[in-house]
C-alpha positions as CSV (number, residue, x, y, z in Angstrom):
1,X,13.4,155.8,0.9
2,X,13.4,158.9,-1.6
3,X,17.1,160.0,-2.0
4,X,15.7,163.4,-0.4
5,X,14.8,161.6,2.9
6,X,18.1,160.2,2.7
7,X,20.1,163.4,2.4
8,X,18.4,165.1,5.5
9,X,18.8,162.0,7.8
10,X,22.7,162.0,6.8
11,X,22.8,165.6,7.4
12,X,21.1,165.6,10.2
13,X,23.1,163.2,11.9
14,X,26.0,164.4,10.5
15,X,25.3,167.2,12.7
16,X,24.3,165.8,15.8
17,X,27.9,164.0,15.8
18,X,29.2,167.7,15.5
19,X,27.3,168.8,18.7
20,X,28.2,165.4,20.3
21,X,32.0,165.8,19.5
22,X,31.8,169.5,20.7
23,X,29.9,168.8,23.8
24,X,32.4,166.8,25.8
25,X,35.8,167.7,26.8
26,X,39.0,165.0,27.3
27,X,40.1,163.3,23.9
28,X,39.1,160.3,24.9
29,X,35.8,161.1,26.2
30,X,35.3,163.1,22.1
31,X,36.2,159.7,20.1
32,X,34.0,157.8,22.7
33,X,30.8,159.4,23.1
34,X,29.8,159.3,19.3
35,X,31.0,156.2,18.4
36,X,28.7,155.0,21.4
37,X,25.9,157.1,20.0
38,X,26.0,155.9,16.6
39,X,25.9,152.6,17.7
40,X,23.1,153.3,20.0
41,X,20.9,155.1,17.1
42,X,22.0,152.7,14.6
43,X,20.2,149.6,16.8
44,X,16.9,151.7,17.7
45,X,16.4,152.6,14.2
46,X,17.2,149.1,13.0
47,X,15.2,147.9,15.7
48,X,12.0,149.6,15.1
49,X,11.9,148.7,11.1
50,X,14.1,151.5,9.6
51,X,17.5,150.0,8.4
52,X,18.0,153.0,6.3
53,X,18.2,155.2,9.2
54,X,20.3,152.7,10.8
55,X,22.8,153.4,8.2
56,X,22.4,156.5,8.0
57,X,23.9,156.8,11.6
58,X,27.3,156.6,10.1
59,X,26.9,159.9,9.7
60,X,27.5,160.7,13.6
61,X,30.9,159.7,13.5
62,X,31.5,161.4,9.8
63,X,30.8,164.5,11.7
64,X,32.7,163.9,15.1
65,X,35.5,163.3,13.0
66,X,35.1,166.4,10.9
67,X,35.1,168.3,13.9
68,X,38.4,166.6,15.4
69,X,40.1,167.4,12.2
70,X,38.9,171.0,11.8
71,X,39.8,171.6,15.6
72,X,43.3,170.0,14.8
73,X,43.4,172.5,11.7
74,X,42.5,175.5,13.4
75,X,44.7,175.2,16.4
76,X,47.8,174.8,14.3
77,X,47.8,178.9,13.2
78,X,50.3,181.6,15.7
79,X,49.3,184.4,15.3
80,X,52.4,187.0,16.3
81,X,50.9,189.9,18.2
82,X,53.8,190.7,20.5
83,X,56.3,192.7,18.4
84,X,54.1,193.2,15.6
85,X,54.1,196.8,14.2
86,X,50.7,197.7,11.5
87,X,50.7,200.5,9.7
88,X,48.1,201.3,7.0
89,X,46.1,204.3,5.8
90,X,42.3,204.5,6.8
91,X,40.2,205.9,3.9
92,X,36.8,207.4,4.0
C-alpha cells in the first residue's frame, strides 16, 4: 500500500475514534466504545484481505484518546467572571 493510502486510512480512522469518543456520554462507556470498535474494524479488514487497514485501526483509539486528553485539558481553565472589572479603550 502506497504511504499516501496509508496516511488517509490513519487519518481517517483517527477521526472516526474522535466522533466515537465524542458520541457517548459516561467515562466508561468513552474508553469502551472505541476500543470495541477498533477491534471490530481491525478483524473485518483483516478478514476480508486488508491487514494494512487492520493496522491501521489503531488509529481509533489514537484519536479517542486524543480527545479524552484534550477534554481533560480544556476543562482544567476558571475563568473569573464574578468580580471581574474590564476597562479598555475602543478605537475606530
Amino acid at each position: 500500500m502506497p504511504l499516501h493510502d496509508k496516511a488517509f486510512w490513519f487519518v481517517a480512522f483517527f477521526l472516526s475514534g474522535v466522533l466515537a469518543a465524542s458520541a457517548v456520554e459516561s467515562w466508561q462507556s468513552r474508553m469502551l466504545a472505541p476500543i470495541v470498535i477498533t477491534v471490530l474494524v481491525a478483524v473485518i479488514f483483516i478478514a476480508f484481505g486488508k491487514p494494512w487497514h487492520g493496522v491501521l485501526a489503531i488509529g481509533i483509539v489514537l484519536g479517542a484518546f486524543y480527545t479524552f486528553a484534550f477534554d481533560a485539558r480544556a476543562k482544567n481553565y476558571d475563568i473569573p467572571f464574578g468580580n471581574a472589572e474590564v476597562t479598555g479603550i475602543v478605537q475606530k
